[in-house]
N, C-alpha and C positions, 0 to 999 in steps of 0.2 A: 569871210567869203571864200567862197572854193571857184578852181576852174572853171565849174559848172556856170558861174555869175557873171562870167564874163561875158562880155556884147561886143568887144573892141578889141582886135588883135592888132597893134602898128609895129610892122615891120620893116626896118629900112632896108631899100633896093640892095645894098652895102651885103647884106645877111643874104639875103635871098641868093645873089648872086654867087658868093662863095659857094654855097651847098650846089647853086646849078653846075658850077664849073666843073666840082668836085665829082658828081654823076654822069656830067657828059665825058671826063676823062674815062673813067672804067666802064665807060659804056662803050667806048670806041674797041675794049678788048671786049665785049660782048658781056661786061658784067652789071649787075645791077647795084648802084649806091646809093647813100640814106647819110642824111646829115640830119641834124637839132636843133630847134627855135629854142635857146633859152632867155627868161629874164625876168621881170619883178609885176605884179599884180596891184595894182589900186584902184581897188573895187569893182566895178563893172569893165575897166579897161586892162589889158597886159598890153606891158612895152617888150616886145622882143630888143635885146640888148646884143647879146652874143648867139653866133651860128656856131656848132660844133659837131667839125667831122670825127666820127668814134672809129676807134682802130675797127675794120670788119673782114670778114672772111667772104669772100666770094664763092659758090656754091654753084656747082652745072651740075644735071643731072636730068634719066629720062624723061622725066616731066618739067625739066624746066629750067629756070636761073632764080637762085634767090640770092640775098644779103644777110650776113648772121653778124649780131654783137656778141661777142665772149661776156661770161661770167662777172671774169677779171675786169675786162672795160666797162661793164657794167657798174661793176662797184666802185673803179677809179670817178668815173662822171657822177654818180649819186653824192661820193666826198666832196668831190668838187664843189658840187650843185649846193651841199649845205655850208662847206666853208665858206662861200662866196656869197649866200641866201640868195641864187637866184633858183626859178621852176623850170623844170619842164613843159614847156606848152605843146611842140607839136614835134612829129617826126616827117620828114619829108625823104620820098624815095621814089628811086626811077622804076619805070619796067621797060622790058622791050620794045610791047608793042602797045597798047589801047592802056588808057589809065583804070584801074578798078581796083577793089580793095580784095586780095586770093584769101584762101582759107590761111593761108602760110602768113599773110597781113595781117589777120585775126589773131590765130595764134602764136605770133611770137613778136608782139610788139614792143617794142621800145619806151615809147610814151604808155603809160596803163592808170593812170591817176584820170578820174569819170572826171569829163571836160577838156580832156585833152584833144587834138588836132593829128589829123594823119593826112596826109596831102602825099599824091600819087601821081605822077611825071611821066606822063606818055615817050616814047620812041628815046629812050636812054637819054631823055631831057637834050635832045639835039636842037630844037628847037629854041626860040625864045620863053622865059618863064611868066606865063599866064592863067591867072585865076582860069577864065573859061575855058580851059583844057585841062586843065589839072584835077582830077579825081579828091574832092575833099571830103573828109567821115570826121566825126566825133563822138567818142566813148560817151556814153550813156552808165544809166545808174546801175541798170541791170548786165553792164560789161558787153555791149554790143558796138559794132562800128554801125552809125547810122549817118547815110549818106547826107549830105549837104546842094543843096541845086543852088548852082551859079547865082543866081540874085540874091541869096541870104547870104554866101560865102562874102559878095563883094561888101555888103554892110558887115560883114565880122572883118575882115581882113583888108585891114588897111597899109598900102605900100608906101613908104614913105622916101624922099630923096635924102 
């Protein structure tokens, strides 16, 4: 089975948490952050186990604020990711202002395995973290982010205490 198969994302509040906290901190200097749902797959369900904030570079410029992963951290989390067998399921990241998926979201994702989860955090995740606010896409076969509407999102993603 591939990410693709899956129907059930359960992630405990515990995960989701972390990564919000860790967005609304660098958001407060006006940057954007991105943390990682990883963890193990059986069959149509994934358990998110572990949130992991990647060392990242913050990015201002005329067009805008992005979040970069290096190289290096890239490959540190992949070793990771196989010593330990867990996946990549989603990457989650704030923006400034309105949640949506930029060209810069496109091209330079984090998660890139077809089935994976991108989830986008309106107003530097100042707020509380909620499905119906949050910007959610899913990689397709053809490498596209194809948008998710809040009532399929709520039946894939399930929050757990």
């Amino acid at each position: 089975m591939t990410l693709s198969d899956v129907a059930r994302v359960v992630v405990p509040r515990t995960c989701i948490e972390q990564v919000q906290l860790h967005m609304r901190a660098v958001g407060q200097d006006g940057h954007e952050g991105l943390g990682l749902w990883v963890g193990k797959q059986d069959g149509a369900r994934f358990t998110v186990l572990e949130a992991i904030i990647p060392a990242q570079r913050h990015v201002r410029t005329a067009d805008g604020v992005c979040v970069v992963v290096g190289p290096d951290e890239l490959h540190r989390i992949n070793k990771w990711l196989f010593e330990h067998r867990l996946t990549l399921v989603a990457q989650i990241h704030s923006h400034p202002g309105r949640a949506y998926h930029s060209g810069t979201d496109d091209d330079f994702a984090v998660a890139t395995r077809v089935g994976c989860l991108s989830l986008v955090v309106p107003d530097y995740a100042t707020g509380r973290f909620e499905l119906a606010t949050t910007a959610t896409f899913r990689l397709d076969a053809s490498g596209r982010w194809r948008g998710i509407r809040t009532p399929e999102v709520r039946r894939l993603i399930e929050i757990v205490e």
